[in-house]
C-alpha positions in Angstrom: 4.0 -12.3 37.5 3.9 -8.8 37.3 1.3 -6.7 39.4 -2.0 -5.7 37.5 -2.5 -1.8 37.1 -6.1 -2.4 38.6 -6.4 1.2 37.5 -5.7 1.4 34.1 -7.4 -2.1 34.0 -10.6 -0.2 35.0 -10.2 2.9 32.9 -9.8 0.6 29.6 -12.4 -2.1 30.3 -15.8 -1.7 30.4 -18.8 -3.7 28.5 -19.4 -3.1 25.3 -22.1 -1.3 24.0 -22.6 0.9 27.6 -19.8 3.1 27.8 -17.0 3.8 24.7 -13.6 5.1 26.0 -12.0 7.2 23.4 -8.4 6.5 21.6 -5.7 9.1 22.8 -6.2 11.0 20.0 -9.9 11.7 20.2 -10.3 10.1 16.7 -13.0 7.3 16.4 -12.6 7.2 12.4 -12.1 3.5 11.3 -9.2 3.2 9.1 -7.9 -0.6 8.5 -4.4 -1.0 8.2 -4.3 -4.1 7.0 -7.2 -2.6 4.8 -4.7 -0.6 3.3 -3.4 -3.5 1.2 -6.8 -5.7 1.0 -8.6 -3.1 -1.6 -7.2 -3.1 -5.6 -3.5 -2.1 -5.8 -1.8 -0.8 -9.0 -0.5 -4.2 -9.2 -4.0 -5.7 -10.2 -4.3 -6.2 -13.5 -5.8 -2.9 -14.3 -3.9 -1.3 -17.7 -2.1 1.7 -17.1 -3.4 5.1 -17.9 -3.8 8.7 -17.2 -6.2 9.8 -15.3 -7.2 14.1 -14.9 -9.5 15.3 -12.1 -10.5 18.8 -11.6 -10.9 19.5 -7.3 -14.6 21.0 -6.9 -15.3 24.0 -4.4 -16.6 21.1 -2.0 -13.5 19.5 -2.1 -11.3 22.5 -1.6 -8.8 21.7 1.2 -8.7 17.9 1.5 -5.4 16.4 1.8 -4.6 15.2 -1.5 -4.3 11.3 -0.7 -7.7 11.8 0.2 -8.7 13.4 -3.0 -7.6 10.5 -4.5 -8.8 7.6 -2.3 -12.4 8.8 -2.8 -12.1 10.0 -6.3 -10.5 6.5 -7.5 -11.8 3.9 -5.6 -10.0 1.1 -7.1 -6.7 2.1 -5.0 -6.1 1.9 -1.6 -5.4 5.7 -0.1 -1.7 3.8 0.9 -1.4 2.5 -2.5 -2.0 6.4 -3.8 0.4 7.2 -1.3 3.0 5.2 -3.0 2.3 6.6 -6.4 2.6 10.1 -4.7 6.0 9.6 -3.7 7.2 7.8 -7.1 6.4 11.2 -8.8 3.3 9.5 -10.7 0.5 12.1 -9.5 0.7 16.1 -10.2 -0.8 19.0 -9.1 -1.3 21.9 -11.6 1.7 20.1 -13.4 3.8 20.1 -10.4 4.9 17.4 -8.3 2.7 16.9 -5.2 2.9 15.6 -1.7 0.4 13.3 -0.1 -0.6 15.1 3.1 -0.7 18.5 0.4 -4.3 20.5 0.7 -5.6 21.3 -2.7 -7.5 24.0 -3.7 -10.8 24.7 -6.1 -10.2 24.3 -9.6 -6.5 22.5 -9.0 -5.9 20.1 -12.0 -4.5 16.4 -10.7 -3.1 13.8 -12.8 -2.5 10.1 -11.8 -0.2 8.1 -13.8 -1.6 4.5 -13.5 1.8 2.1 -13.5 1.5 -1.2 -15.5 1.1 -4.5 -13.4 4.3 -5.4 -11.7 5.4 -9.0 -12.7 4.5 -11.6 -10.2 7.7 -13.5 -9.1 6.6 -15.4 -6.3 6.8 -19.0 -7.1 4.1 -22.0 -6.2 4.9 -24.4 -3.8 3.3 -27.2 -2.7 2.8 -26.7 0.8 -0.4 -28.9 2.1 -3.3 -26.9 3.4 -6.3 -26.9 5.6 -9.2 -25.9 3.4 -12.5 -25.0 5.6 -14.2 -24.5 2.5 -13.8 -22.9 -1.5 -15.6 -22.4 -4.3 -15.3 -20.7 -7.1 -14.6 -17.3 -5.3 -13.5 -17.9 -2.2 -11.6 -20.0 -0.1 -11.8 -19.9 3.7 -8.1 -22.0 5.5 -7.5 -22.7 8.8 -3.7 -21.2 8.9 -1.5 -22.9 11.3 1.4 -21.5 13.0 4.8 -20.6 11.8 2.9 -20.4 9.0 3.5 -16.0 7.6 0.6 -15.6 5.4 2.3 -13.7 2.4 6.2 -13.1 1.5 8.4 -10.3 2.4 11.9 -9.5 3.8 12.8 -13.1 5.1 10.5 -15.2 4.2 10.0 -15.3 0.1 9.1 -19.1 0.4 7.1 -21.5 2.8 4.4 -18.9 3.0 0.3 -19.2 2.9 0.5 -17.0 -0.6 3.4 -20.2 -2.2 0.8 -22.7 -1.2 -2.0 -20.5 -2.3 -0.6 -20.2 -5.9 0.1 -24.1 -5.8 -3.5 -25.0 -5.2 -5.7 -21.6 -7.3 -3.3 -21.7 -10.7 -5.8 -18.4 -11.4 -4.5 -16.2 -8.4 -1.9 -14.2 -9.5 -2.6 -10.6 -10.4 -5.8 -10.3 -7.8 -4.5 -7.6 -5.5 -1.1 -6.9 -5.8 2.1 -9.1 -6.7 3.0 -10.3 -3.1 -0.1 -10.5 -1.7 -2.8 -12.2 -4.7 -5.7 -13.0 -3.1 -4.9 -12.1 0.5 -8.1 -10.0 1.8 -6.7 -9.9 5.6 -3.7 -11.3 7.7 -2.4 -13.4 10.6 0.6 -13.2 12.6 3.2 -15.9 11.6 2.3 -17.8 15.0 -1.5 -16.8 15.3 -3.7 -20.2 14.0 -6.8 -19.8 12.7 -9.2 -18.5 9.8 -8.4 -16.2 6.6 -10.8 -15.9 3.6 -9.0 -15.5 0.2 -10.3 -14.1 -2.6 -10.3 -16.3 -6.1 -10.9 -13.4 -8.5 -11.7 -9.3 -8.7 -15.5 -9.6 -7.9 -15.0 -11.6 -4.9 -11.8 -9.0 -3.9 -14.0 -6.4 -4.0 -16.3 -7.3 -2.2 -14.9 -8.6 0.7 -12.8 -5.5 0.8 -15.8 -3.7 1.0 -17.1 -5.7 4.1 -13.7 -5.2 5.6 -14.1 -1.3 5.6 -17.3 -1.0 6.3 -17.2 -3.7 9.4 -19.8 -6.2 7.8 -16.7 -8.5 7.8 -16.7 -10.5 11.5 -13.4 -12.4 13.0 -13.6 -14.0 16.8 -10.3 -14.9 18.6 -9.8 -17.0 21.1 -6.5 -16.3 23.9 -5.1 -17.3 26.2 -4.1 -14.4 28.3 -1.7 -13.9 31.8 -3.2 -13.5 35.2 -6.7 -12.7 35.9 -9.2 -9.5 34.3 -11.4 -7.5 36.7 -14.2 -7.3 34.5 -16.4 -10.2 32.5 -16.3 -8.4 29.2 -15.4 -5.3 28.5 -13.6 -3.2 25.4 -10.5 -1.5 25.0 -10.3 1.4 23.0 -6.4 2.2 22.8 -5.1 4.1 19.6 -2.3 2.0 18.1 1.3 3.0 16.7 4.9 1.9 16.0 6.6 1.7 18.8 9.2 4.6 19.3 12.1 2.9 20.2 11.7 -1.1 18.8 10.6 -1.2 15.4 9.6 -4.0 15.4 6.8 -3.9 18.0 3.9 -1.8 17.7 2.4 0.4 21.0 -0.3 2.3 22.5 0.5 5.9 21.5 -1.2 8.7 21.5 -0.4 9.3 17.4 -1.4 6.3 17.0 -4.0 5.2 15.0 -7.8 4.2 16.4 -7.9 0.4 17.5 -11.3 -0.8 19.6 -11.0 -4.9 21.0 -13.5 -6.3 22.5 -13.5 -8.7 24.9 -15.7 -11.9 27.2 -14.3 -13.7 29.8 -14.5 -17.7 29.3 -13.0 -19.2 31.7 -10.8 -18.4 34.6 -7.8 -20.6 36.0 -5.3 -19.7 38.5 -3.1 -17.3 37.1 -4.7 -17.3 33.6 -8.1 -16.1 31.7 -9.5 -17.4 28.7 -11.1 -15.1 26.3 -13.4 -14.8 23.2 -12.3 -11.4 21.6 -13.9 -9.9 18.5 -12.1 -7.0 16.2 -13.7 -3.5 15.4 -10.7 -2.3 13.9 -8.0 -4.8 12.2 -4.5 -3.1 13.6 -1.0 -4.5 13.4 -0.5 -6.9 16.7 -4.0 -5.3 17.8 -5.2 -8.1 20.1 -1.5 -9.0 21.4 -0.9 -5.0 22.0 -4.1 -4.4 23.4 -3.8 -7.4 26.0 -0.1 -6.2 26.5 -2.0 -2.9 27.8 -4.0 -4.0 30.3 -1.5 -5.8 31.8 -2.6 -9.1 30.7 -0.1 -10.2 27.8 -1.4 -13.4 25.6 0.8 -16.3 27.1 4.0 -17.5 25.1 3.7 -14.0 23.1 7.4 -13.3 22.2 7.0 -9.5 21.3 4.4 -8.4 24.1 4.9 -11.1 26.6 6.6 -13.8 28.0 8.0 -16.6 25.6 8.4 -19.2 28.3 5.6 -20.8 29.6 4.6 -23.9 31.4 2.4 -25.3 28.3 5.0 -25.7 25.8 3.6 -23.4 23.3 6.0 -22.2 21.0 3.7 -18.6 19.9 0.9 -16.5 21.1 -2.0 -18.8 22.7 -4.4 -16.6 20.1 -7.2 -18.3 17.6 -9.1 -16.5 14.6 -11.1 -19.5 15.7 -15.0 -17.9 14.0 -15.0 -15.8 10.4 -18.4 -14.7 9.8 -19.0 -12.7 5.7 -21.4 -12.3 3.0 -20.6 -14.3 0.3 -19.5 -11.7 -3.0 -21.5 -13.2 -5.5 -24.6 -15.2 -4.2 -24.7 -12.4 -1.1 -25.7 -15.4 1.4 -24.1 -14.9 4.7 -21.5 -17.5 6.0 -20.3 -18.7 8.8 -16.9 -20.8 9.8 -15.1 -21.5 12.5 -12.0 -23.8 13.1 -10.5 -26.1 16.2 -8.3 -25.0 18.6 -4.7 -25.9 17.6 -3.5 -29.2 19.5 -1.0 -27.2 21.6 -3.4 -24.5 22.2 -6.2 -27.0 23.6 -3.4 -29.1 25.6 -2.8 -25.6 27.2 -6.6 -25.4 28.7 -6.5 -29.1 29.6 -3.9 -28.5 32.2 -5.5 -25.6 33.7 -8.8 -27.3 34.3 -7.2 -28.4 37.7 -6.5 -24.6 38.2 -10.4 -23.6 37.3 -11.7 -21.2 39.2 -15.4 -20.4 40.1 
């Protein structure tokens, strides 16, 4: 196994609440990426139309995504972005750039596209319902399961089912993702609310951006952690070389994890982690940075391991929201996976005091 950094270790982890390391970048803005798609796209239902806004002298010099994120909050500021780049928002007639600043009196227009056509089909794919009504449903996702279609995988996924089982969800967010608030790795088990209609996507957006929103995780992660509980506050990017796996950079963008020690075996530490932020791979890249990869991770760790898993030891095992329309907070939490709890049985030999 590879040698701890006990330095960085120390410098990342500390308990919450006493001391707050800052990202990289020196930004402590919260800014979900996965947010990004969980509030109303263009592809919601809502008709298409013009829409003029006239930039105050308070406003003068915002970027003009921005502008338009807090000006019309029914799109997401990546969403807007999008629309930017398609040549569907001008600036004194003239086509604009996202990252442009405007200035007092500038005239904006935002084309509004039509809804795209959904084309992703229902399938009949059996699932584990925690609970549902007639706004929400809350599933236990298991893995190899990728929660919504994309490049690979336009079948088999949690959205097929989901269209299967709410014949109502199509055109609630946009035409890949209906319904899908937040997201899971393809191998990460565990909780996901899903919204049923626009009130009850709205609303759990909002609690997503504003934090009210709670997920717990369980891992399993490699060697031993010097500290009990503690937080890492790492800013978190694409990776600059492989694509496909995101990094701790310093332009990356703010990610806080925090973190309680369980249980501590020989060679392994079991963890109850809870998200601030909701980055790509946070918990898996996070871990990955201290030195203390989630066991069988593929991307950020080692694949082999002596349990048998076949993906990350990580659980959204706890989901705790206030319900959109009766405003009653919930709470739900779901089972370890039976690998996943095979895993801990064999350590208990290994338990340490």
């Amino acid at each position: 196994m590879k040698e701890r950094d006990s330095k960085k270790e120390a410098a990342a982890c500390f308990p919450p609440g006493e001391r707050t390391m800052k990202g990289r970048n020196g930004e402590d803005e919260f800014d979900l990426e996965w947010a990004d798609d969980a509030v109303l796209s263009p592809d919601n239902g809502i008709p298409p139309a013009t829409l003029h806004y006239e930039v105050t002298p308070q406003e003068a010099g915002r970027r003009l995504d921005l502008f338009l994120a807090e000006r019309q909050p029914y799109f997401t500021r990546s969403h807007l972005q999008k629309l930017v780049e398609s040549g569907q928002v001008r600036v004194n007639e003239r086509p604009a750039k996202a990252g442009q600043r405007l200035k007092a009196a500038d005239q904006i227009v935002l084309e509004v596209p039509p809804p795209a056509r959904l084309e992703v089909l229902a399938e009949d794919i059996p699932l584990d319902i925690i609970f549902e009504d007639e706004d929400i449903l809350v599933v236990n996702k298991p893995r190899g399961m990728v929660v919504h279609p994309a490049v690979g995988n336009y079948s088999g996924t949690l959205v097929n089912a989901l269209l299967a089982h709410c014949r109502d969800l199509a055109g609630i967010n946009d035409v890949l993702r209906p319904g899908i608030v937040h997201r899971l790795d393809k191998d990460t088990t565990g909780l996901l609310v899903v919204a049923k209609n626009d009130l009850a996507y709205q609303g759990l957006a909002v609690q997503i951006r504003t934090r009210t929103l709670k997920r717990e995780y369980l891992a399993l992660v490699e060697g031993n952690l010097a500290v009990d509980r503690g937080s890492v506050d790492a800013p978190i990017g694409r990776h600059t070389r492989h694509r496909q796996r995101m990094a701790v950079i310093k332009e990356g963008r703010p990610a806080i994890t925090h973190f309680w020690v369980q249980k501590r075996f020989a060679g392994y530490t079991y963890l109850t982690l809870r998200l601030e932020t909701g980055r790509t791979h946070q918990i898996r890249v996070h871990m990955a940075y201290l030195g203390h990869p989630v066991v069988a991770d593929p991307l950020y760790g080692k694949p082999k391991n002596p349990f048998g898993l076949t993906g990350q030891a990580l659980h959204a095992a706890a989901l705790g929201l206030i319900h959109p329309r009766t405003h009653h907070p919930l709470k739900f939490s779901a089972p370890l996976p039976a690998d996943f709890a095979a895993a801990l049985e064999s350590l208990q030999q290994k338990l340490l005091p």
